[in-house]
VOPAGU-2260 file (C-alpha; in pm, 1 decimal, decimal comma):
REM VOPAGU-2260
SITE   aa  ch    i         X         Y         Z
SITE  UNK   A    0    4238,3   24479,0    1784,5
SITE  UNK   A    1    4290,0   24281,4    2104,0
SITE  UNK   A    2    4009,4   24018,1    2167,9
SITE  UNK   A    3    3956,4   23807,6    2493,9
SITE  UNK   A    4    3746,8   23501,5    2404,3
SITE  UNK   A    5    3580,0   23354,6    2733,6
SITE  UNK   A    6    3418,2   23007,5    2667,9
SITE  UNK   A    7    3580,9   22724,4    2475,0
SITE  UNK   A    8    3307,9   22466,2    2405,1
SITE  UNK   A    9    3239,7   22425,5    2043,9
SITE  UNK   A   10    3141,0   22759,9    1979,8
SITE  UNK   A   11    3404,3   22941,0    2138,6
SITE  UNK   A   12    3677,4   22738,3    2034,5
SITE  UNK   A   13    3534,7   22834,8    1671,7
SITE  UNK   A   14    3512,8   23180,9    1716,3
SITE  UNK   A   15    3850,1   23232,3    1909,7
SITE  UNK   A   16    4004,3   23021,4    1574,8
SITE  UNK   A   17    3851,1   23289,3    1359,1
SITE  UNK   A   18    4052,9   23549,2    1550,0
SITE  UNK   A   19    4354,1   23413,2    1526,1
SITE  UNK   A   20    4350,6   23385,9    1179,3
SITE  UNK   A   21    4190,0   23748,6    1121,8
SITE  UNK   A   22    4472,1   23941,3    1016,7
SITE  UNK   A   23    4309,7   24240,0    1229,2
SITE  UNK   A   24    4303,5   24071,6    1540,8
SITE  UNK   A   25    4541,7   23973,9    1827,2
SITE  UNK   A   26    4394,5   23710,1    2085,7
SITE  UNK   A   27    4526,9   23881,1    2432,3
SITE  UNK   A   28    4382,4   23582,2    2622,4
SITE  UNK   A   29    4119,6   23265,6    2630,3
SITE  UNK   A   30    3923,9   23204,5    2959,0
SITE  UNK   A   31    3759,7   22904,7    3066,3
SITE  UNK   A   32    3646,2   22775,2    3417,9
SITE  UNK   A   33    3837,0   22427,0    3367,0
SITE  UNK   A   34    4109,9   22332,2    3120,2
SITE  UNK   A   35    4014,2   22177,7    2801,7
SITE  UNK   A   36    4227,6   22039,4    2505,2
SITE  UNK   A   37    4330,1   22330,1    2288,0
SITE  UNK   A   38    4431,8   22273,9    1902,2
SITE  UNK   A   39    4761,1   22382,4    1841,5
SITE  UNK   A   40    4670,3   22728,5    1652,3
SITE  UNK   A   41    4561,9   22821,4    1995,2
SITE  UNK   A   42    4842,0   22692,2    2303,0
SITE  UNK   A   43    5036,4   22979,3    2275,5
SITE  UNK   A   44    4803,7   23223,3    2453,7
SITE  UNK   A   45    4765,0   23303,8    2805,2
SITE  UNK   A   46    4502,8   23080,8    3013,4
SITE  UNK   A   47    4266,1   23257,2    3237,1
SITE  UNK   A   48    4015,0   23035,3    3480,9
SITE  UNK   A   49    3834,8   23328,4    3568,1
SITE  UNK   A   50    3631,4   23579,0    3374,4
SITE  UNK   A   51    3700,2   23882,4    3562,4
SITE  UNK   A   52    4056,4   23821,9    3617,7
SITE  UNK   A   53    4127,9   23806,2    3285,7
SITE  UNK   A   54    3926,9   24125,7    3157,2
SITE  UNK   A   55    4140,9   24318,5    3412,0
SITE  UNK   A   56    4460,4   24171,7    3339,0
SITE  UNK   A   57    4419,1   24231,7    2894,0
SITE  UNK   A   58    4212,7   24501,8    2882,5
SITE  UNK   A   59    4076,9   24396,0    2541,6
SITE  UNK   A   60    3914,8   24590,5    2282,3
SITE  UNK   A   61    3672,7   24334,5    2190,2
SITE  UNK   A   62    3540,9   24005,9    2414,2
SITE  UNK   A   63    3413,5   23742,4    2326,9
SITE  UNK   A   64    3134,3   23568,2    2510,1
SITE  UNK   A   65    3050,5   23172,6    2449,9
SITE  UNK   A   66    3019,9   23097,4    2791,4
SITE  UNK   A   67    2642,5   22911,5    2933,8
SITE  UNK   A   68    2375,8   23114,8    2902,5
SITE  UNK   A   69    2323,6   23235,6    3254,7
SITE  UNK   A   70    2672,1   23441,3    3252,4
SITE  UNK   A   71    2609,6   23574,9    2885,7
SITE  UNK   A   72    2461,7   23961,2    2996,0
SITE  UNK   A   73    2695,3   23963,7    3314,6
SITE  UNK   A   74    2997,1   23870,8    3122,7
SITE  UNK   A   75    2895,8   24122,3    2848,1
SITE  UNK   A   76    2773,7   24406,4    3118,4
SITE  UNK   A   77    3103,6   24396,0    3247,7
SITE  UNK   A   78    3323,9   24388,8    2943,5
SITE  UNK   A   79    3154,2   24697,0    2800,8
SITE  UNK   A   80    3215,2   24869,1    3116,9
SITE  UNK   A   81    3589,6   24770,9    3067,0
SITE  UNK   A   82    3581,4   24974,3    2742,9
SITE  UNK   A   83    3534,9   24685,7    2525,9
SITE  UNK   A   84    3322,9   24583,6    2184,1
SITE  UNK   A   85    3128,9   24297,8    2277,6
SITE  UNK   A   86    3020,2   23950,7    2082,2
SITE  UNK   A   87    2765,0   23722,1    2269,0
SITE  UNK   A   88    2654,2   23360,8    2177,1
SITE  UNK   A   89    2289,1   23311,5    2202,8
SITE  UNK   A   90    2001,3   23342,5    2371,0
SITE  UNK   A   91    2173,9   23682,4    2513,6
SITE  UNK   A   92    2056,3   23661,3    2862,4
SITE  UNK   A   93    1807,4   23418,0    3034,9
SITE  UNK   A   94    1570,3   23678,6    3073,5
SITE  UNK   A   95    1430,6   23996,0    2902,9
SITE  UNK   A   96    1453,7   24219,3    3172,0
SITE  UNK   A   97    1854,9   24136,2    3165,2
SITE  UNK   A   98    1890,6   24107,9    2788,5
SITE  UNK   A   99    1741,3   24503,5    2780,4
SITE  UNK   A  100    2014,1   24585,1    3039,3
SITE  UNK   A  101    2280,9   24437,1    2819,7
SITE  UNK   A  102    2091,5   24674,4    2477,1
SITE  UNK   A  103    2111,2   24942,5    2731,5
SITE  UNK   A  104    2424,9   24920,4    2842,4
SITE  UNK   A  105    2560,5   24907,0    2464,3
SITE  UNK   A  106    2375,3   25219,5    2385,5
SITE  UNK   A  107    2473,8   25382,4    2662,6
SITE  UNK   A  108    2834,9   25340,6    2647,7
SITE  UNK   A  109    2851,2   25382,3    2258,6
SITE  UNK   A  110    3009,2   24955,8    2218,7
SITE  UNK   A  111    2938,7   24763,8    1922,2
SITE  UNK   A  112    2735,6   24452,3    2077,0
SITE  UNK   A  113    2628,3   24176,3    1829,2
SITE  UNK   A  114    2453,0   23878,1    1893,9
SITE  UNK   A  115    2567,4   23502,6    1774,2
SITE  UNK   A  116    2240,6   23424,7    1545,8
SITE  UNK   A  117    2512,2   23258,0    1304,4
SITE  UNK   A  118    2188,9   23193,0    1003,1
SITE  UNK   A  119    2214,5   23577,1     952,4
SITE  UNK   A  120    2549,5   23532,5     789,3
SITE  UNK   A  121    2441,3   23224,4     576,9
SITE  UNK   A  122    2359,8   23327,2     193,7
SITE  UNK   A  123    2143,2   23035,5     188,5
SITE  UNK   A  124    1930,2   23122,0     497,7
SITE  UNK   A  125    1984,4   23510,2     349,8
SITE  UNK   A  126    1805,7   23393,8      20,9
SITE  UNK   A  127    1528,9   23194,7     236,9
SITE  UNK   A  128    1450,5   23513,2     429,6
SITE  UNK   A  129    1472,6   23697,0      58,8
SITE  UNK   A  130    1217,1   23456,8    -139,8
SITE  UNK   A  131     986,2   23444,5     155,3
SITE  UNK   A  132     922,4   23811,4     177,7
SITE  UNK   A  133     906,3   23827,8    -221,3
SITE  UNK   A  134     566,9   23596,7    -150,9
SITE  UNK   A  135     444,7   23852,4      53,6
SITE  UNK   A  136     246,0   23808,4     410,7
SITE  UNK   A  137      46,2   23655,3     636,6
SITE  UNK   A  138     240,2   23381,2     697,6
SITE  UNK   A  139     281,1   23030,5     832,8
SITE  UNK   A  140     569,3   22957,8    1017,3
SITE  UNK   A  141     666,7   22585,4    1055,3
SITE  UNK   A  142    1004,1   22526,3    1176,0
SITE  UNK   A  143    1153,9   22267,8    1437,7
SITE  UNK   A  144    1545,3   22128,3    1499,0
SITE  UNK   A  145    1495,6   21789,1    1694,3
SITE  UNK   A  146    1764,3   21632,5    1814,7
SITE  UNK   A  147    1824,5   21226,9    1884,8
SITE  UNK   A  148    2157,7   21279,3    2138,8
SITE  UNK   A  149    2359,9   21051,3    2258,8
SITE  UNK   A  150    2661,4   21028,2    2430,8
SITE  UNK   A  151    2891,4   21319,2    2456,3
SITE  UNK   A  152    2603,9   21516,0    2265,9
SITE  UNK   A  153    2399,3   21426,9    2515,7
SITE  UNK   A  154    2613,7   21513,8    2788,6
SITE  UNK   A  155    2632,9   21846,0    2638,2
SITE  UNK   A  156    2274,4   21875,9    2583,4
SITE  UNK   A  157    2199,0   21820,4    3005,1
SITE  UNK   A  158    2428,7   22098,5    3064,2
SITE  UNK   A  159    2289,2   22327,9    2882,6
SITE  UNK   A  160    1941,2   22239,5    3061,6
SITE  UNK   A  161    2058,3   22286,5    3365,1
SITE  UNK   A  162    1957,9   22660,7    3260,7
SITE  UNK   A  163    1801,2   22697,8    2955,8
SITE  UNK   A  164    1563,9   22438,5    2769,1
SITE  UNK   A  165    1586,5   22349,1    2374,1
SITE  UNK   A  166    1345,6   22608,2    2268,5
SITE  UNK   A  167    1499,8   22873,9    2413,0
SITE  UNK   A  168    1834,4   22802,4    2334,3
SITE  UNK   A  169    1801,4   22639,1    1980,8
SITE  UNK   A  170    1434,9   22847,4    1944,9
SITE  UNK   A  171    1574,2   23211,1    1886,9
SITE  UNK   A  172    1817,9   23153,1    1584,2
SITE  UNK   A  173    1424,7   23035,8    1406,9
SITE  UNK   A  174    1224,2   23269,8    1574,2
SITE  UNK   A  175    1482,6   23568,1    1456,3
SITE  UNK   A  176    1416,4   23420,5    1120,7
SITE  UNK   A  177    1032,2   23440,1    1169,6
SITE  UNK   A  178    1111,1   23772,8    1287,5
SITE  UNK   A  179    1326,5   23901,1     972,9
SITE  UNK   A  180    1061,7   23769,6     772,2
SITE  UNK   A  181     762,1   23996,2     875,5
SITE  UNK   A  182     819,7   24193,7    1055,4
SITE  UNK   A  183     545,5   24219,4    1246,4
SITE  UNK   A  184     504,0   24258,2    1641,2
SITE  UNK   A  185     471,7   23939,5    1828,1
SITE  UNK   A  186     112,6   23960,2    2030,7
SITE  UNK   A  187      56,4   23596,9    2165,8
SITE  UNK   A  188     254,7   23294,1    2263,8
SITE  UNK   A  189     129,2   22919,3    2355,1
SITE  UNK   A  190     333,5   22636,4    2449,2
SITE  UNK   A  191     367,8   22344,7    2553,3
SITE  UNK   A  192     626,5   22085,6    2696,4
SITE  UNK   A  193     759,5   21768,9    2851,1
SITE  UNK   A  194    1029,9   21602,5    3040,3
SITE  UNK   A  195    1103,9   21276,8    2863,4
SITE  UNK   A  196    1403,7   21213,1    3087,2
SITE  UNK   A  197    1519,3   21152,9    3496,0
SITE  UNK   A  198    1851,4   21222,4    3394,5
SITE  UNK   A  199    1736,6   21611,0    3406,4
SITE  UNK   A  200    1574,8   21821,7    3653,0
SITE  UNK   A  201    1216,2   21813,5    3758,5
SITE  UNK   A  202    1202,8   22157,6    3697,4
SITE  UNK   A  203    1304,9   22107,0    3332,6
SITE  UNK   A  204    1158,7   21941,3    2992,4
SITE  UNK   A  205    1374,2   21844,1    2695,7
SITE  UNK   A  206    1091,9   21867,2    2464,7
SITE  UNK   A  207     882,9   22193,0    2360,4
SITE  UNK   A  208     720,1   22318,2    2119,5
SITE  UNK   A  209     520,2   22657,5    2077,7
SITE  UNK   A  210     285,7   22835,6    1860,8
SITE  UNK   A  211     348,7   23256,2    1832,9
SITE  UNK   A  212      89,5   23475,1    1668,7
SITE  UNK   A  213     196,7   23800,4    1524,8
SITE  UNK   A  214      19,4   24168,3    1435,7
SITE  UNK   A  215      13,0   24091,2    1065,6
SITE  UNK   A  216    -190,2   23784,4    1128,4
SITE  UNK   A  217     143,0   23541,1    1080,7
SITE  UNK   A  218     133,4   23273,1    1233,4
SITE  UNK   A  219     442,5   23038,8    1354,0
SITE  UNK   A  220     507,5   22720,6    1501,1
SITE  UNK   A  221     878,8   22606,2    1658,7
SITE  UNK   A  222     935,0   22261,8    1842,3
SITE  UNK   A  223    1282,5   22131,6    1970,6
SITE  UNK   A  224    1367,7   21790,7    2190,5
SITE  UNK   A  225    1707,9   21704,6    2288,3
SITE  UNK   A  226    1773,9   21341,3    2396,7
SITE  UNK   A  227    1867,8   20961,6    2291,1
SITE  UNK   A  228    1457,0   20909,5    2253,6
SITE  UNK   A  229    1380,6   21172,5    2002,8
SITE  UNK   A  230    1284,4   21064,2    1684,9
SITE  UNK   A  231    1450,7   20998,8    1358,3
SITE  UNK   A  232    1142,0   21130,2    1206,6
SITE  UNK   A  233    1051,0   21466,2    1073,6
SITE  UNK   A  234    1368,9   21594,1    1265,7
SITE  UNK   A  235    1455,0   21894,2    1020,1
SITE  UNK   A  236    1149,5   22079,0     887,4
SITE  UNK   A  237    1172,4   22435,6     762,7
SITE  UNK   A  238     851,9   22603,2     576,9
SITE  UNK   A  239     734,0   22929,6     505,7
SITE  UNK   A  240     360,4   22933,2     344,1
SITE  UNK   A  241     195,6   23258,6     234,2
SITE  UNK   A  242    -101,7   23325,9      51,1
SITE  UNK   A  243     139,2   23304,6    -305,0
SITE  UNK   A  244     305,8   23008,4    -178,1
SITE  UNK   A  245     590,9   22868,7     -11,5
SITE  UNK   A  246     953,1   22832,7      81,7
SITE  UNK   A  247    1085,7   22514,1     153,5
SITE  UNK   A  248    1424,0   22377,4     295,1
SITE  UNK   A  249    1452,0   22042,4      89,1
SITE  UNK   A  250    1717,3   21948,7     311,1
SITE  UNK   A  251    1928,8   21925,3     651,5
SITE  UNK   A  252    2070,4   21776,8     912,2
SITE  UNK   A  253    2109,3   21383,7     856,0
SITE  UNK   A  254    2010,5   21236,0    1195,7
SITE  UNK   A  255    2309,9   20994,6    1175,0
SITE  UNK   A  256    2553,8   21265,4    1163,0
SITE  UNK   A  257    2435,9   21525,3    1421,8
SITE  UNK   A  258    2691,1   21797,1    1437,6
SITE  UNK   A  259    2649,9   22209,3    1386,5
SITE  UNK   A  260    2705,0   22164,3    1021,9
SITE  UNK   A  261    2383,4   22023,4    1017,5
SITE  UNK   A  262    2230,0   22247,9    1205,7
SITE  UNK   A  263    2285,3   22565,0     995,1
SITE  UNK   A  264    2290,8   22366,3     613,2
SITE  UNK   A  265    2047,9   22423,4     374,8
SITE  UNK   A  266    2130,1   22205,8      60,1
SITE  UNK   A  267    1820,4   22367,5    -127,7
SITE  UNK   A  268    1512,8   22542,0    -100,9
SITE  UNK   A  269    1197,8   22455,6    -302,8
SITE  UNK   A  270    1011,9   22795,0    -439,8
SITE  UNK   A  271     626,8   22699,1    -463,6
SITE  UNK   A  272     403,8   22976,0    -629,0
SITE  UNK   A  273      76,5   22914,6    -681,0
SITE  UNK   A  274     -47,9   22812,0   -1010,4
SITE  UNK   A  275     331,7   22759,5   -1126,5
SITE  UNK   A  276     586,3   22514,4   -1191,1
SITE  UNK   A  277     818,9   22467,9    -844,3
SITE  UNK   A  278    1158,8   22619,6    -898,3
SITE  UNK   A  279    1459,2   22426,9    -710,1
SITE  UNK   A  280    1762,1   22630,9    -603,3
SITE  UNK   A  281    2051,2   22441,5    -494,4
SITE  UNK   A  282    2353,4   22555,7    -288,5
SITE  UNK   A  283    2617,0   22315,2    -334,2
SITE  UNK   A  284    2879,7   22534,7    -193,6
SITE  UNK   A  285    2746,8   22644,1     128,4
SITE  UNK   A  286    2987,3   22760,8     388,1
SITE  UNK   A  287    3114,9   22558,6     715,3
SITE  UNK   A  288    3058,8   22604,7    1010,1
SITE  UNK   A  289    3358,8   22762,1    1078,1
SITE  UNK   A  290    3327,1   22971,4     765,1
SITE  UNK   A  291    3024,7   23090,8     931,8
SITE  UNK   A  292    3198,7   23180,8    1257,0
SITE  UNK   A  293    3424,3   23309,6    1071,6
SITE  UNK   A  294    3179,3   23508,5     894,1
SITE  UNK   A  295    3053,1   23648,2    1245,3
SITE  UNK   A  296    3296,6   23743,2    1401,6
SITE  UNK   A  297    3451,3   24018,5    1042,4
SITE  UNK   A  298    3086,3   24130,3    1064,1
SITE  UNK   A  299    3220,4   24235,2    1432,0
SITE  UNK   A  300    3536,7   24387,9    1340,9
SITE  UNK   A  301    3422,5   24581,8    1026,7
SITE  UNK   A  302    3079,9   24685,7    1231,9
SITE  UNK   A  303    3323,1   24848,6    1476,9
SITE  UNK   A  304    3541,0   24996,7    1203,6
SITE  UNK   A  305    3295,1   25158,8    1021,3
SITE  UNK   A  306    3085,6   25227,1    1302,6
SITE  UNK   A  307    2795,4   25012,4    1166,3
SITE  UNK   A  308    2443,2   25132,1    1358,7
SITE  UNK   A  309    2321,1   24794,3    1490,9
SITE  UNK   A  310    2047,4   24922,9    1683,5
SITE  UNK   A  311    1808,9   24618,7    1483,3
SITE  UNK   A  312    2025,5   24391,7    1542,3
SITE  UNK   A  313    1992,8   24408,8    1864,3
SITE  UNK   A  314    1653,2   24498,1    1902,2
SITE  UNK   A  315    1584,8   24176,1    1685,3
SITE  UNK   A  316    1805,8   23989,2    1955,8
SITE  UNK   A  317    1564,0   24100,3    2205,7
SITE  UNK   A  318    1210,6   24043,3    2031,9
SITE  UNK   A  319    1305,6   23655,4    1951,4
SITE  UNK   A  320    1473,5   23600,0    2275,6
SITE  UNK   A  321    1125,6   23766,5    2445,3
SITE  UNK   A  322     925,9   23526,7    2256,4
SITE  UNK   A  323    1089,2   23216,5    2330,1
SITE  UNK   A  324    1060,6   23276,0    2718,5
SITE  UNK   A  325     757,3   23381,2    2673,7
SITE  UNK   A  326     681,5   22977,7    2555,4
SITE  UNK   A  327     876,6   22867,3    2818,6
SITE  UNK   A  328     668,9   23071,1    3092,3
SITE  UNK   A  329     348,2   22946,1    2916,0
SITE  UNK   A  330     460,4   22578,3    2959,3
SITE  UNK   A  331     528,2   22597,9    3281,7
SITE  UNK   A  332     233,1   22834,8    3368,1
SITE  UNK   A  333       2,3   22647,6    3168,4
SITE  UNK   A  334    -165,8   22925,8    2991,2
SITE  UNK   A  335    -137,0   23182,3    2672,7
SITE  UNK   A  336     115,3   23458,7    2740,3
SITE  UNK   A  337      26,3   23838,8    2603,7
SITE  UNK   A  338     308,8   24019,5    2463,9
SITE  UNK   A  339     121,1   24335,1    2452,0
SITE  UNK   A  340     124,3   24348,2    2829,7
C-alpha cells in the first residue's frame, strides 16, 4: 500500500514511523510546508513542501493527514478525490458543516476515512469505556487535560490557537469518550472561557471549560488551559459517576513531565459500586505512544482490507467534534447553544 504522510509535527512524524515499519506499507512521500529534522528511519524518502504537489506526483493509496487543523477536511477532500484511503488527526475540520463534507465525501466515493481519536485503540481507555457502561446510565461526566506549557510546548500550544482553542482540539478525544459511553444524543451545550495570555490573539482564550447535557439525562463537564500559568493542581481528572457508582482514572499525566505519553496513560482505574468494597485494576503494561500510533494506523490498513463499515466511526467523529464547537460558539456568544436546532 503506498501512503503519503503530510504533516511532521509530533503526530505525524509518529504515524509516518508506523508506516515504515508496517510490513504492508510503502511511504511514497512525506510533505511538510518547511523542513524539519527527520530521524534516520525516515531521510530516505522524497520531500514534498506542498500538499497538492505531492498527491499528484505519488498517487498514494492511503494519505495521511497531521497537518493544523484548518487544512485537515481540504487535505482529506482532496486525497479521496485522488483515489485514496484517508487518515485524519483530530478535530477533523474546524467546523461541522466541513467535517459532514469530508463524511460525505467518504461515503460517496466508497474510501476508508478514520479519524485520529488515538484513546479508542488504548485497552485501558477500552476497559474505562467497558466498566462505565456495565454501571449503567445517567451519567456524570467529569473530565479535563490542563496543561502548565512552557517553552517549546508552549510555542506549540500558540500555534495551534492561532485556529483552534484547547477544548476543541484536546476536547473531542473526551467528549468521543462521553459519547461511546451513552450513547445518547447531545441536546445542550454551555461554556465558558478566558484569555489568560497577550501572547495570543484577542480573538482567542487558552482556557475553557464546558458543560454538555445529553437525551438520557447524562450530564458532562470538560475543561482544558494551555499555558506557563496553568496550574499544577487538579491537572488530570477523569470520572464517570452513575447511579451504581463510578469509574475512576487513579492516575496520569505528571505535570513535571508533560509529553503525549501522559496524555493518553491510564496507570489504573478505581471501580466504585455502591455498597461494595472498591476494586483497583492496574495496567502496568500500557502501550506508548507510538504503540498507539502504531495501533492506529493497522486499524487503517486492515479496515481497508477487509472492508471494515466505519460509518460510526465517523459519525462519532462528527457528534464530538459538533459539541465542542458548539462550547466554543457559546463562549464567545455568551449564551446556551441547542443541538436540536
Amino acid at each position: 500500500m503506498r501512503v503519503l504522510v503530510a504533516g511532521l509535527g509530533n503526530m505525524g512524524m509518529s504515524h509516518a514511523l508506523a508506516h515504515h515499519h508496517h510490513p504492508e506499507v510503502e511511504i511514497v512521500a512525506l510533505v511538510n510546508r518547511s523542513s524539519v529534522p527527520l530521524p534516520k528511519e525516515l531521510k530516505s524518502y522524497p520531500f514534498f513542501n506542498d500538499f497538492h504537489q505531492a498527491l499528484e506526483a505519488t498517487k498514494p493509496d492511503l494519505v495521511v493527514v497531521a497537518t493544523y487543523s484548518d487544512s485537515h477536511a481540504g487535505f482529506a477532500i482532496a486525497a479521496m478525490e485522488a483515489g485514496a484511503h484517508v487518515f485524519v488527526e483530530k478535530p477533523l475540520a474546524t467546523t461541522v458543516a466541513d467535517a459532514r463534507c469530508v463524511v460525505e465525501t467518504a461515503r460517496r466515493l466508497k474510501r476508508k476515512l478514520v479519524v485520529g481519536y488515538i484513546l479508542r485503540h488504548h485497552p485501558s481507555w477500552q476497559r474505562l469505556i467497558a466498566e462505565a457502561r456495565g454501571l449503567g446510565g445517567p451519567y456524570v461526566f467529569r473530565l479535563n487535560l490542563n496543561q502548565q506549557s512552557t517553552g517549546e510546548t508552549w510555542e506549540t500550544h500558540k500555534a495551534l490557537m492561532r485556529t483552534t482553542p484547547p477544548i476543541v482540539d484536546c476536547g473531542v478525544h473526551y467528549v468521543d469518550v462521553m459519547c461511546q459511553i451513552t450513547d445518547a444524543k447531545p441536546v445542550r451545550v454551555n461554556g465558558m472561557g478566558l484569555r489568560l495570555s497577550e501572547e495570543i490573539a484577542e480573538n482567542m482564550y487558552n482556557y475553557g471549560q464546558f458543560q454538555v447535557v445529553f437525551e438520557d439525562g447524562s450530564v458532562g463537564w470538560y475543561e482544558a488551559g494551555w499555558g506557563p500559568m496553568m496550574s499544577e493542581v487538579a491537572y488530570f481528572v477523569k470520572d464517570v459517576i452513575s447511579p451504581r457508582g463510578a469509574v475512576s482514572i487513579m492516575s496520569g499525566m505528571h505535570p513535571a513531565t508533560d509529553s503525549v505519553e501522559g496524555h493518553t496513560k491510564v496507570g489504573a482505574l478505581r471501580i466504585h459500586r455502591s455498597g461494595e468494597a472498591n476494586r483497583d485494576i492496574d495496567f502496568p503494561g500500557e502501550p506508548g505512544h507510538q504503540e498507539l500510533c502504531d495501533a492506529e494506523q493497522d486499524f487503517l490498513i486492515r479496515a481497508i482490507a477487509e472492508d471494515t463499515d466505519l460509518s460510526r466511526h465517523m459519525e462519532d467523529a462528527v457528534t464530538s467534534l459538533a459539541i465542542c464547537l458548539a462550547a466554543d460558539e457559546s463562549i464567545r456568544a455568551g449564551k446556551p447553544i441547542d443541538l436540536r436546532t
